[in-house]
N, C-alpha and C positions, 0 to 999 in steps of 0.2 A: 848738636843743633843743626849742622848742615846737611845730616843724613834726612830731615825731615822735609828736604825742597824739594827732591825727585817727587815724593808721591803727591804731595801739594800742587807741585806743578803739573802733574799730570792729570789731576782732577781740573785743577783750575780749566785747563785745556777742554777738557773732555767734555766738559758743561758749558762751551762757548755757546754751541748752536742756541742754547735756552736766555742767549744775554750777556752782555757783559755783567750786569747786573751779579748772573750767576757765578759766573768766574772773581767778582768781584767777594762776593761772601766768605767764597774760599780761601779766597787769601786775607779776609780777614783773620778767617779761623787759622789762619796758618801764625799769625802777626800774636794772636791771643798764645801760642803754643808756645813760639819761641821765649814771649815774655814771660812767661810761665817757667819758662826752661831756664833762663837767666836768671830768675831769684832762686832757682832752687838748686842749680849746680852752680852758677856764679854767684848768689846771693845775692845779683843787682837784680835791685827795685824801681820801678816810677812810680813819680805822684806829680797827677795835672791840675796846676792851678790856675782859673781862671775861666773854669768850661762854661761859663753864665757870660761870657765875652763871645761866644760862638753865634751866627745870626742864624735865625732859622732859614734865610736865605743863603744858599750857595754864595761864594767870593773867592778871593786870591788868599790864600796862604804863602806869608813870606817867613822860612823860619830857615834859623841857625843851620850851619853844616859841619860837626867836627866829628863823627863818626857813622858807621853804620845801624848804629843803634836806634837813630831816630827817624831811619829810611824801614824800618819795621813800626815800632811803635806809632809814628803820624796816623798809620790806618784807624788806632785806638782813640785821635785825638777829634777828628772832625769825622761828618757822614761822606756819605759813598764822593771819591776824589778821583780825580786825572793827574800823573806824574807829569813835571817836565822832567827829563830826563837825556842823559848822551845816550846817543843813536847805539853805543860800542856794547851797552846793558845787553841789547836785543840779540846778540851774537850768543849769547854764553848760553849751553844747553841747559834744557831743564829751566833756571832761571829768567833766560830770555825768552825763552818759549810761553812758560806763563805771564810774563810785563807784555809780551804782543798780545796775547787773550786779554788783555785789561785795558788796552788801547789805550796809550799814554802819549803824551807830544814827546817823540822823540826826535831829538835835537842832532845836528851836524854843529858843533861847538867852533871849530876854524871856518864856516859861513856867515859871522857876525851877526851883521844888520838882518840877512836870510833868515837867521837863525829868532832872531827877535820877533819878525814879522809872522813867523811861523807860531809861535806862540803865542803872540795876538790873534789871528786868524782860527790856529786852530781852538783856542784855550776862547774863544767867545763860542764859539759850537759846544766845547763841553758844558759853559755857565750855564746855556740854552738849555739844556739835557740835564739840568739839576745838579752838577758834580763840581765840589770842588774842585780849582787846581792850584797844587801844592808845587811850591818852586822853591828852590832854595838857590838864593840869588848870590852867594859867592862861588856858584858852581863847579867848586870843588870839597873837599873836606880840607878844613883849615886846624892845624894846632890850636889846642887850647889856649887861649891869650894872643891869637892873632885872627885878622881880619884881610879882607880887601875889600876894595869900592862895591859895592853890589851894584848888581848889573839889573837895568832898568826894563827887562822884557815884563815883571807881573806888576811893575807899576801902568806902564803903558796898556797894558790886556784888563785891568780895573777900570782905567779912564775911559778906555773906546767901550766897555760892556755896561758903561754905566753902574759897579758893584765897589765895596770895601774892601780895602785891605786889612787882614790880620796879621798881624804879627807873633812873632810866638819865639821865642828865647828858650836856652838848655843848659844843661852842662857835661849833656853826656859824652863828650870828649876829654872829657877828666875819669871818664871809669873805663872807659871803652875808646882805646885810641884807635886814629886811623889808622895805623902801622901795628903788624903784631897781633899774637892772637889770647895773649893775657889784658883778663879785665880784673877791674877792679871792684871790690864789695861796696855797694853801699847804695844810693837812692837816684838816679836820675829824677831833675826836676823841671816839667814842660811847664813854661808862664806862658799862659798864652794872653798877648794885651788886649785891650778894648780896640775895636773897630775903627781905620783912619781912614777918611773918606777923600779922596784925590782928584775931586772932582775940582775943576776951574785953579788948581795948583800949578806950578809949574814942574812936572815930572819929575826932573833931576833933583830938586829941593824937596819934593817932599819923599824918595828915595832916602836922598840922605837923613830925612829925619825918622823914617823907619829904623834904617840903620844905626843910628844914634842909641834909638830908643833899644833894640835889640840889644847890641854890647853891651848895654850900661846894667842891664840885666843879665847880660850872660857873667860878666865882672861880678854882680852881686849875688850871683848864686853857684861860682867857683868856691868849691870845698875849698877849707884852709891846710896847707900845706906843714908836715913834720912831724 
């Protein structure tokens, strides 16, 4: 599956001059391949429950992080999106070559507050421009069955853009771990929740009821174990 980045990525590149738009396609089609490629050599499958929860206006996408699995398939879940992403992606050839053709908020992670306001600032210009932006706010990949605080950068960039937050829960770190390059057969399943609006909230509270709400759905749709 990894042999199919180079040429992806260098289409994605080659068609910048015509748009992100264009280089945007391409890696959908790249996103359509790999998962194509996972049921058929790995046997993992998805299925998205919930796509009648999507607004036909662009918003924040706040969803789970326990594998790489769902930094491919998200392309499949909402229309044309802006990554946040660490700044360290954009180094890796090939790979980070086509994420700069996609113009994504690339993040310096040890900048904090920098880093937050950067994705306020930048991620209101992409809502402008019609494009989701998809953040996954424990900003790291976390083990199956652990968390940490989420970090309050796509709550803050809903509130100041006047948009929703979606929510979107998984489990595909139960097939596909972060560490390791055995996956496991069976079905990824994307919920993605109804629409929470953060408007006149207090940021930090209603963060955490994202996050509430996320786990409690990632708990409930952890395969059972033995």
């Amino acid at each position: 599956m990894f042999l199919t980045i180079p040429p992806y990525a260098l289409a994605a590149i080659l068609v910048r001059p015509a748009g992100v738009a264009a280089s945007y396609r391409v890696a959908v089609a790249w996103a359509r391949l790999t998962t194509r490629l996972c049921r058929l050599i790995c046997r993992l499958d998805y299925r998205i429950e919930g796509m009648e929860n999507v607004p036909s206006v662009p918003g924040v996408a706040l969803m789970k992080h326990s594998s790489a699995y769902e930094t491919i398939a998200q392309m499949l879940l909402f229309p044309a999106q802006c990554w946040v992403l660490k700044r360290e992606l954009m180094w890796a050839p090939f790979f980070g070559w086509a994420l700069a053709a996609l113009d994504p908020i690339a993040i310096n992670r040890k900048a904090r507050s920098g880093a937050v306001n950067q994705v306020v600032e930048q991620g209101r210009q992409q809502l402008a421009r019609g494009r989701w932006v998809m953040v996954f706010p424990e900003g790291t990949r976390m083990p199956p069955g652990e968390t940490r605080r989420y970090g309050i950068s796509g709550t803050l960039l809903a509130q100041q853009a006047g948009c929703v937050v979606v929510p979107v829960a998984h489990n595909a770190g139960d097939f596909w771990p972060r560490r390791g390059l055995r996956k496991r057969p069976g079905t990824v399943i994307f919920r993605i929740g109804a629409p929470m609006d953060p408007a006149g909230r207090d940021p930090r509270e209603f963060n955490d009821d994202v996050q509430r709400w996320i786990e409690a759905q990632v708990a409930d749709l952890r395969p059972p174990r033995g």
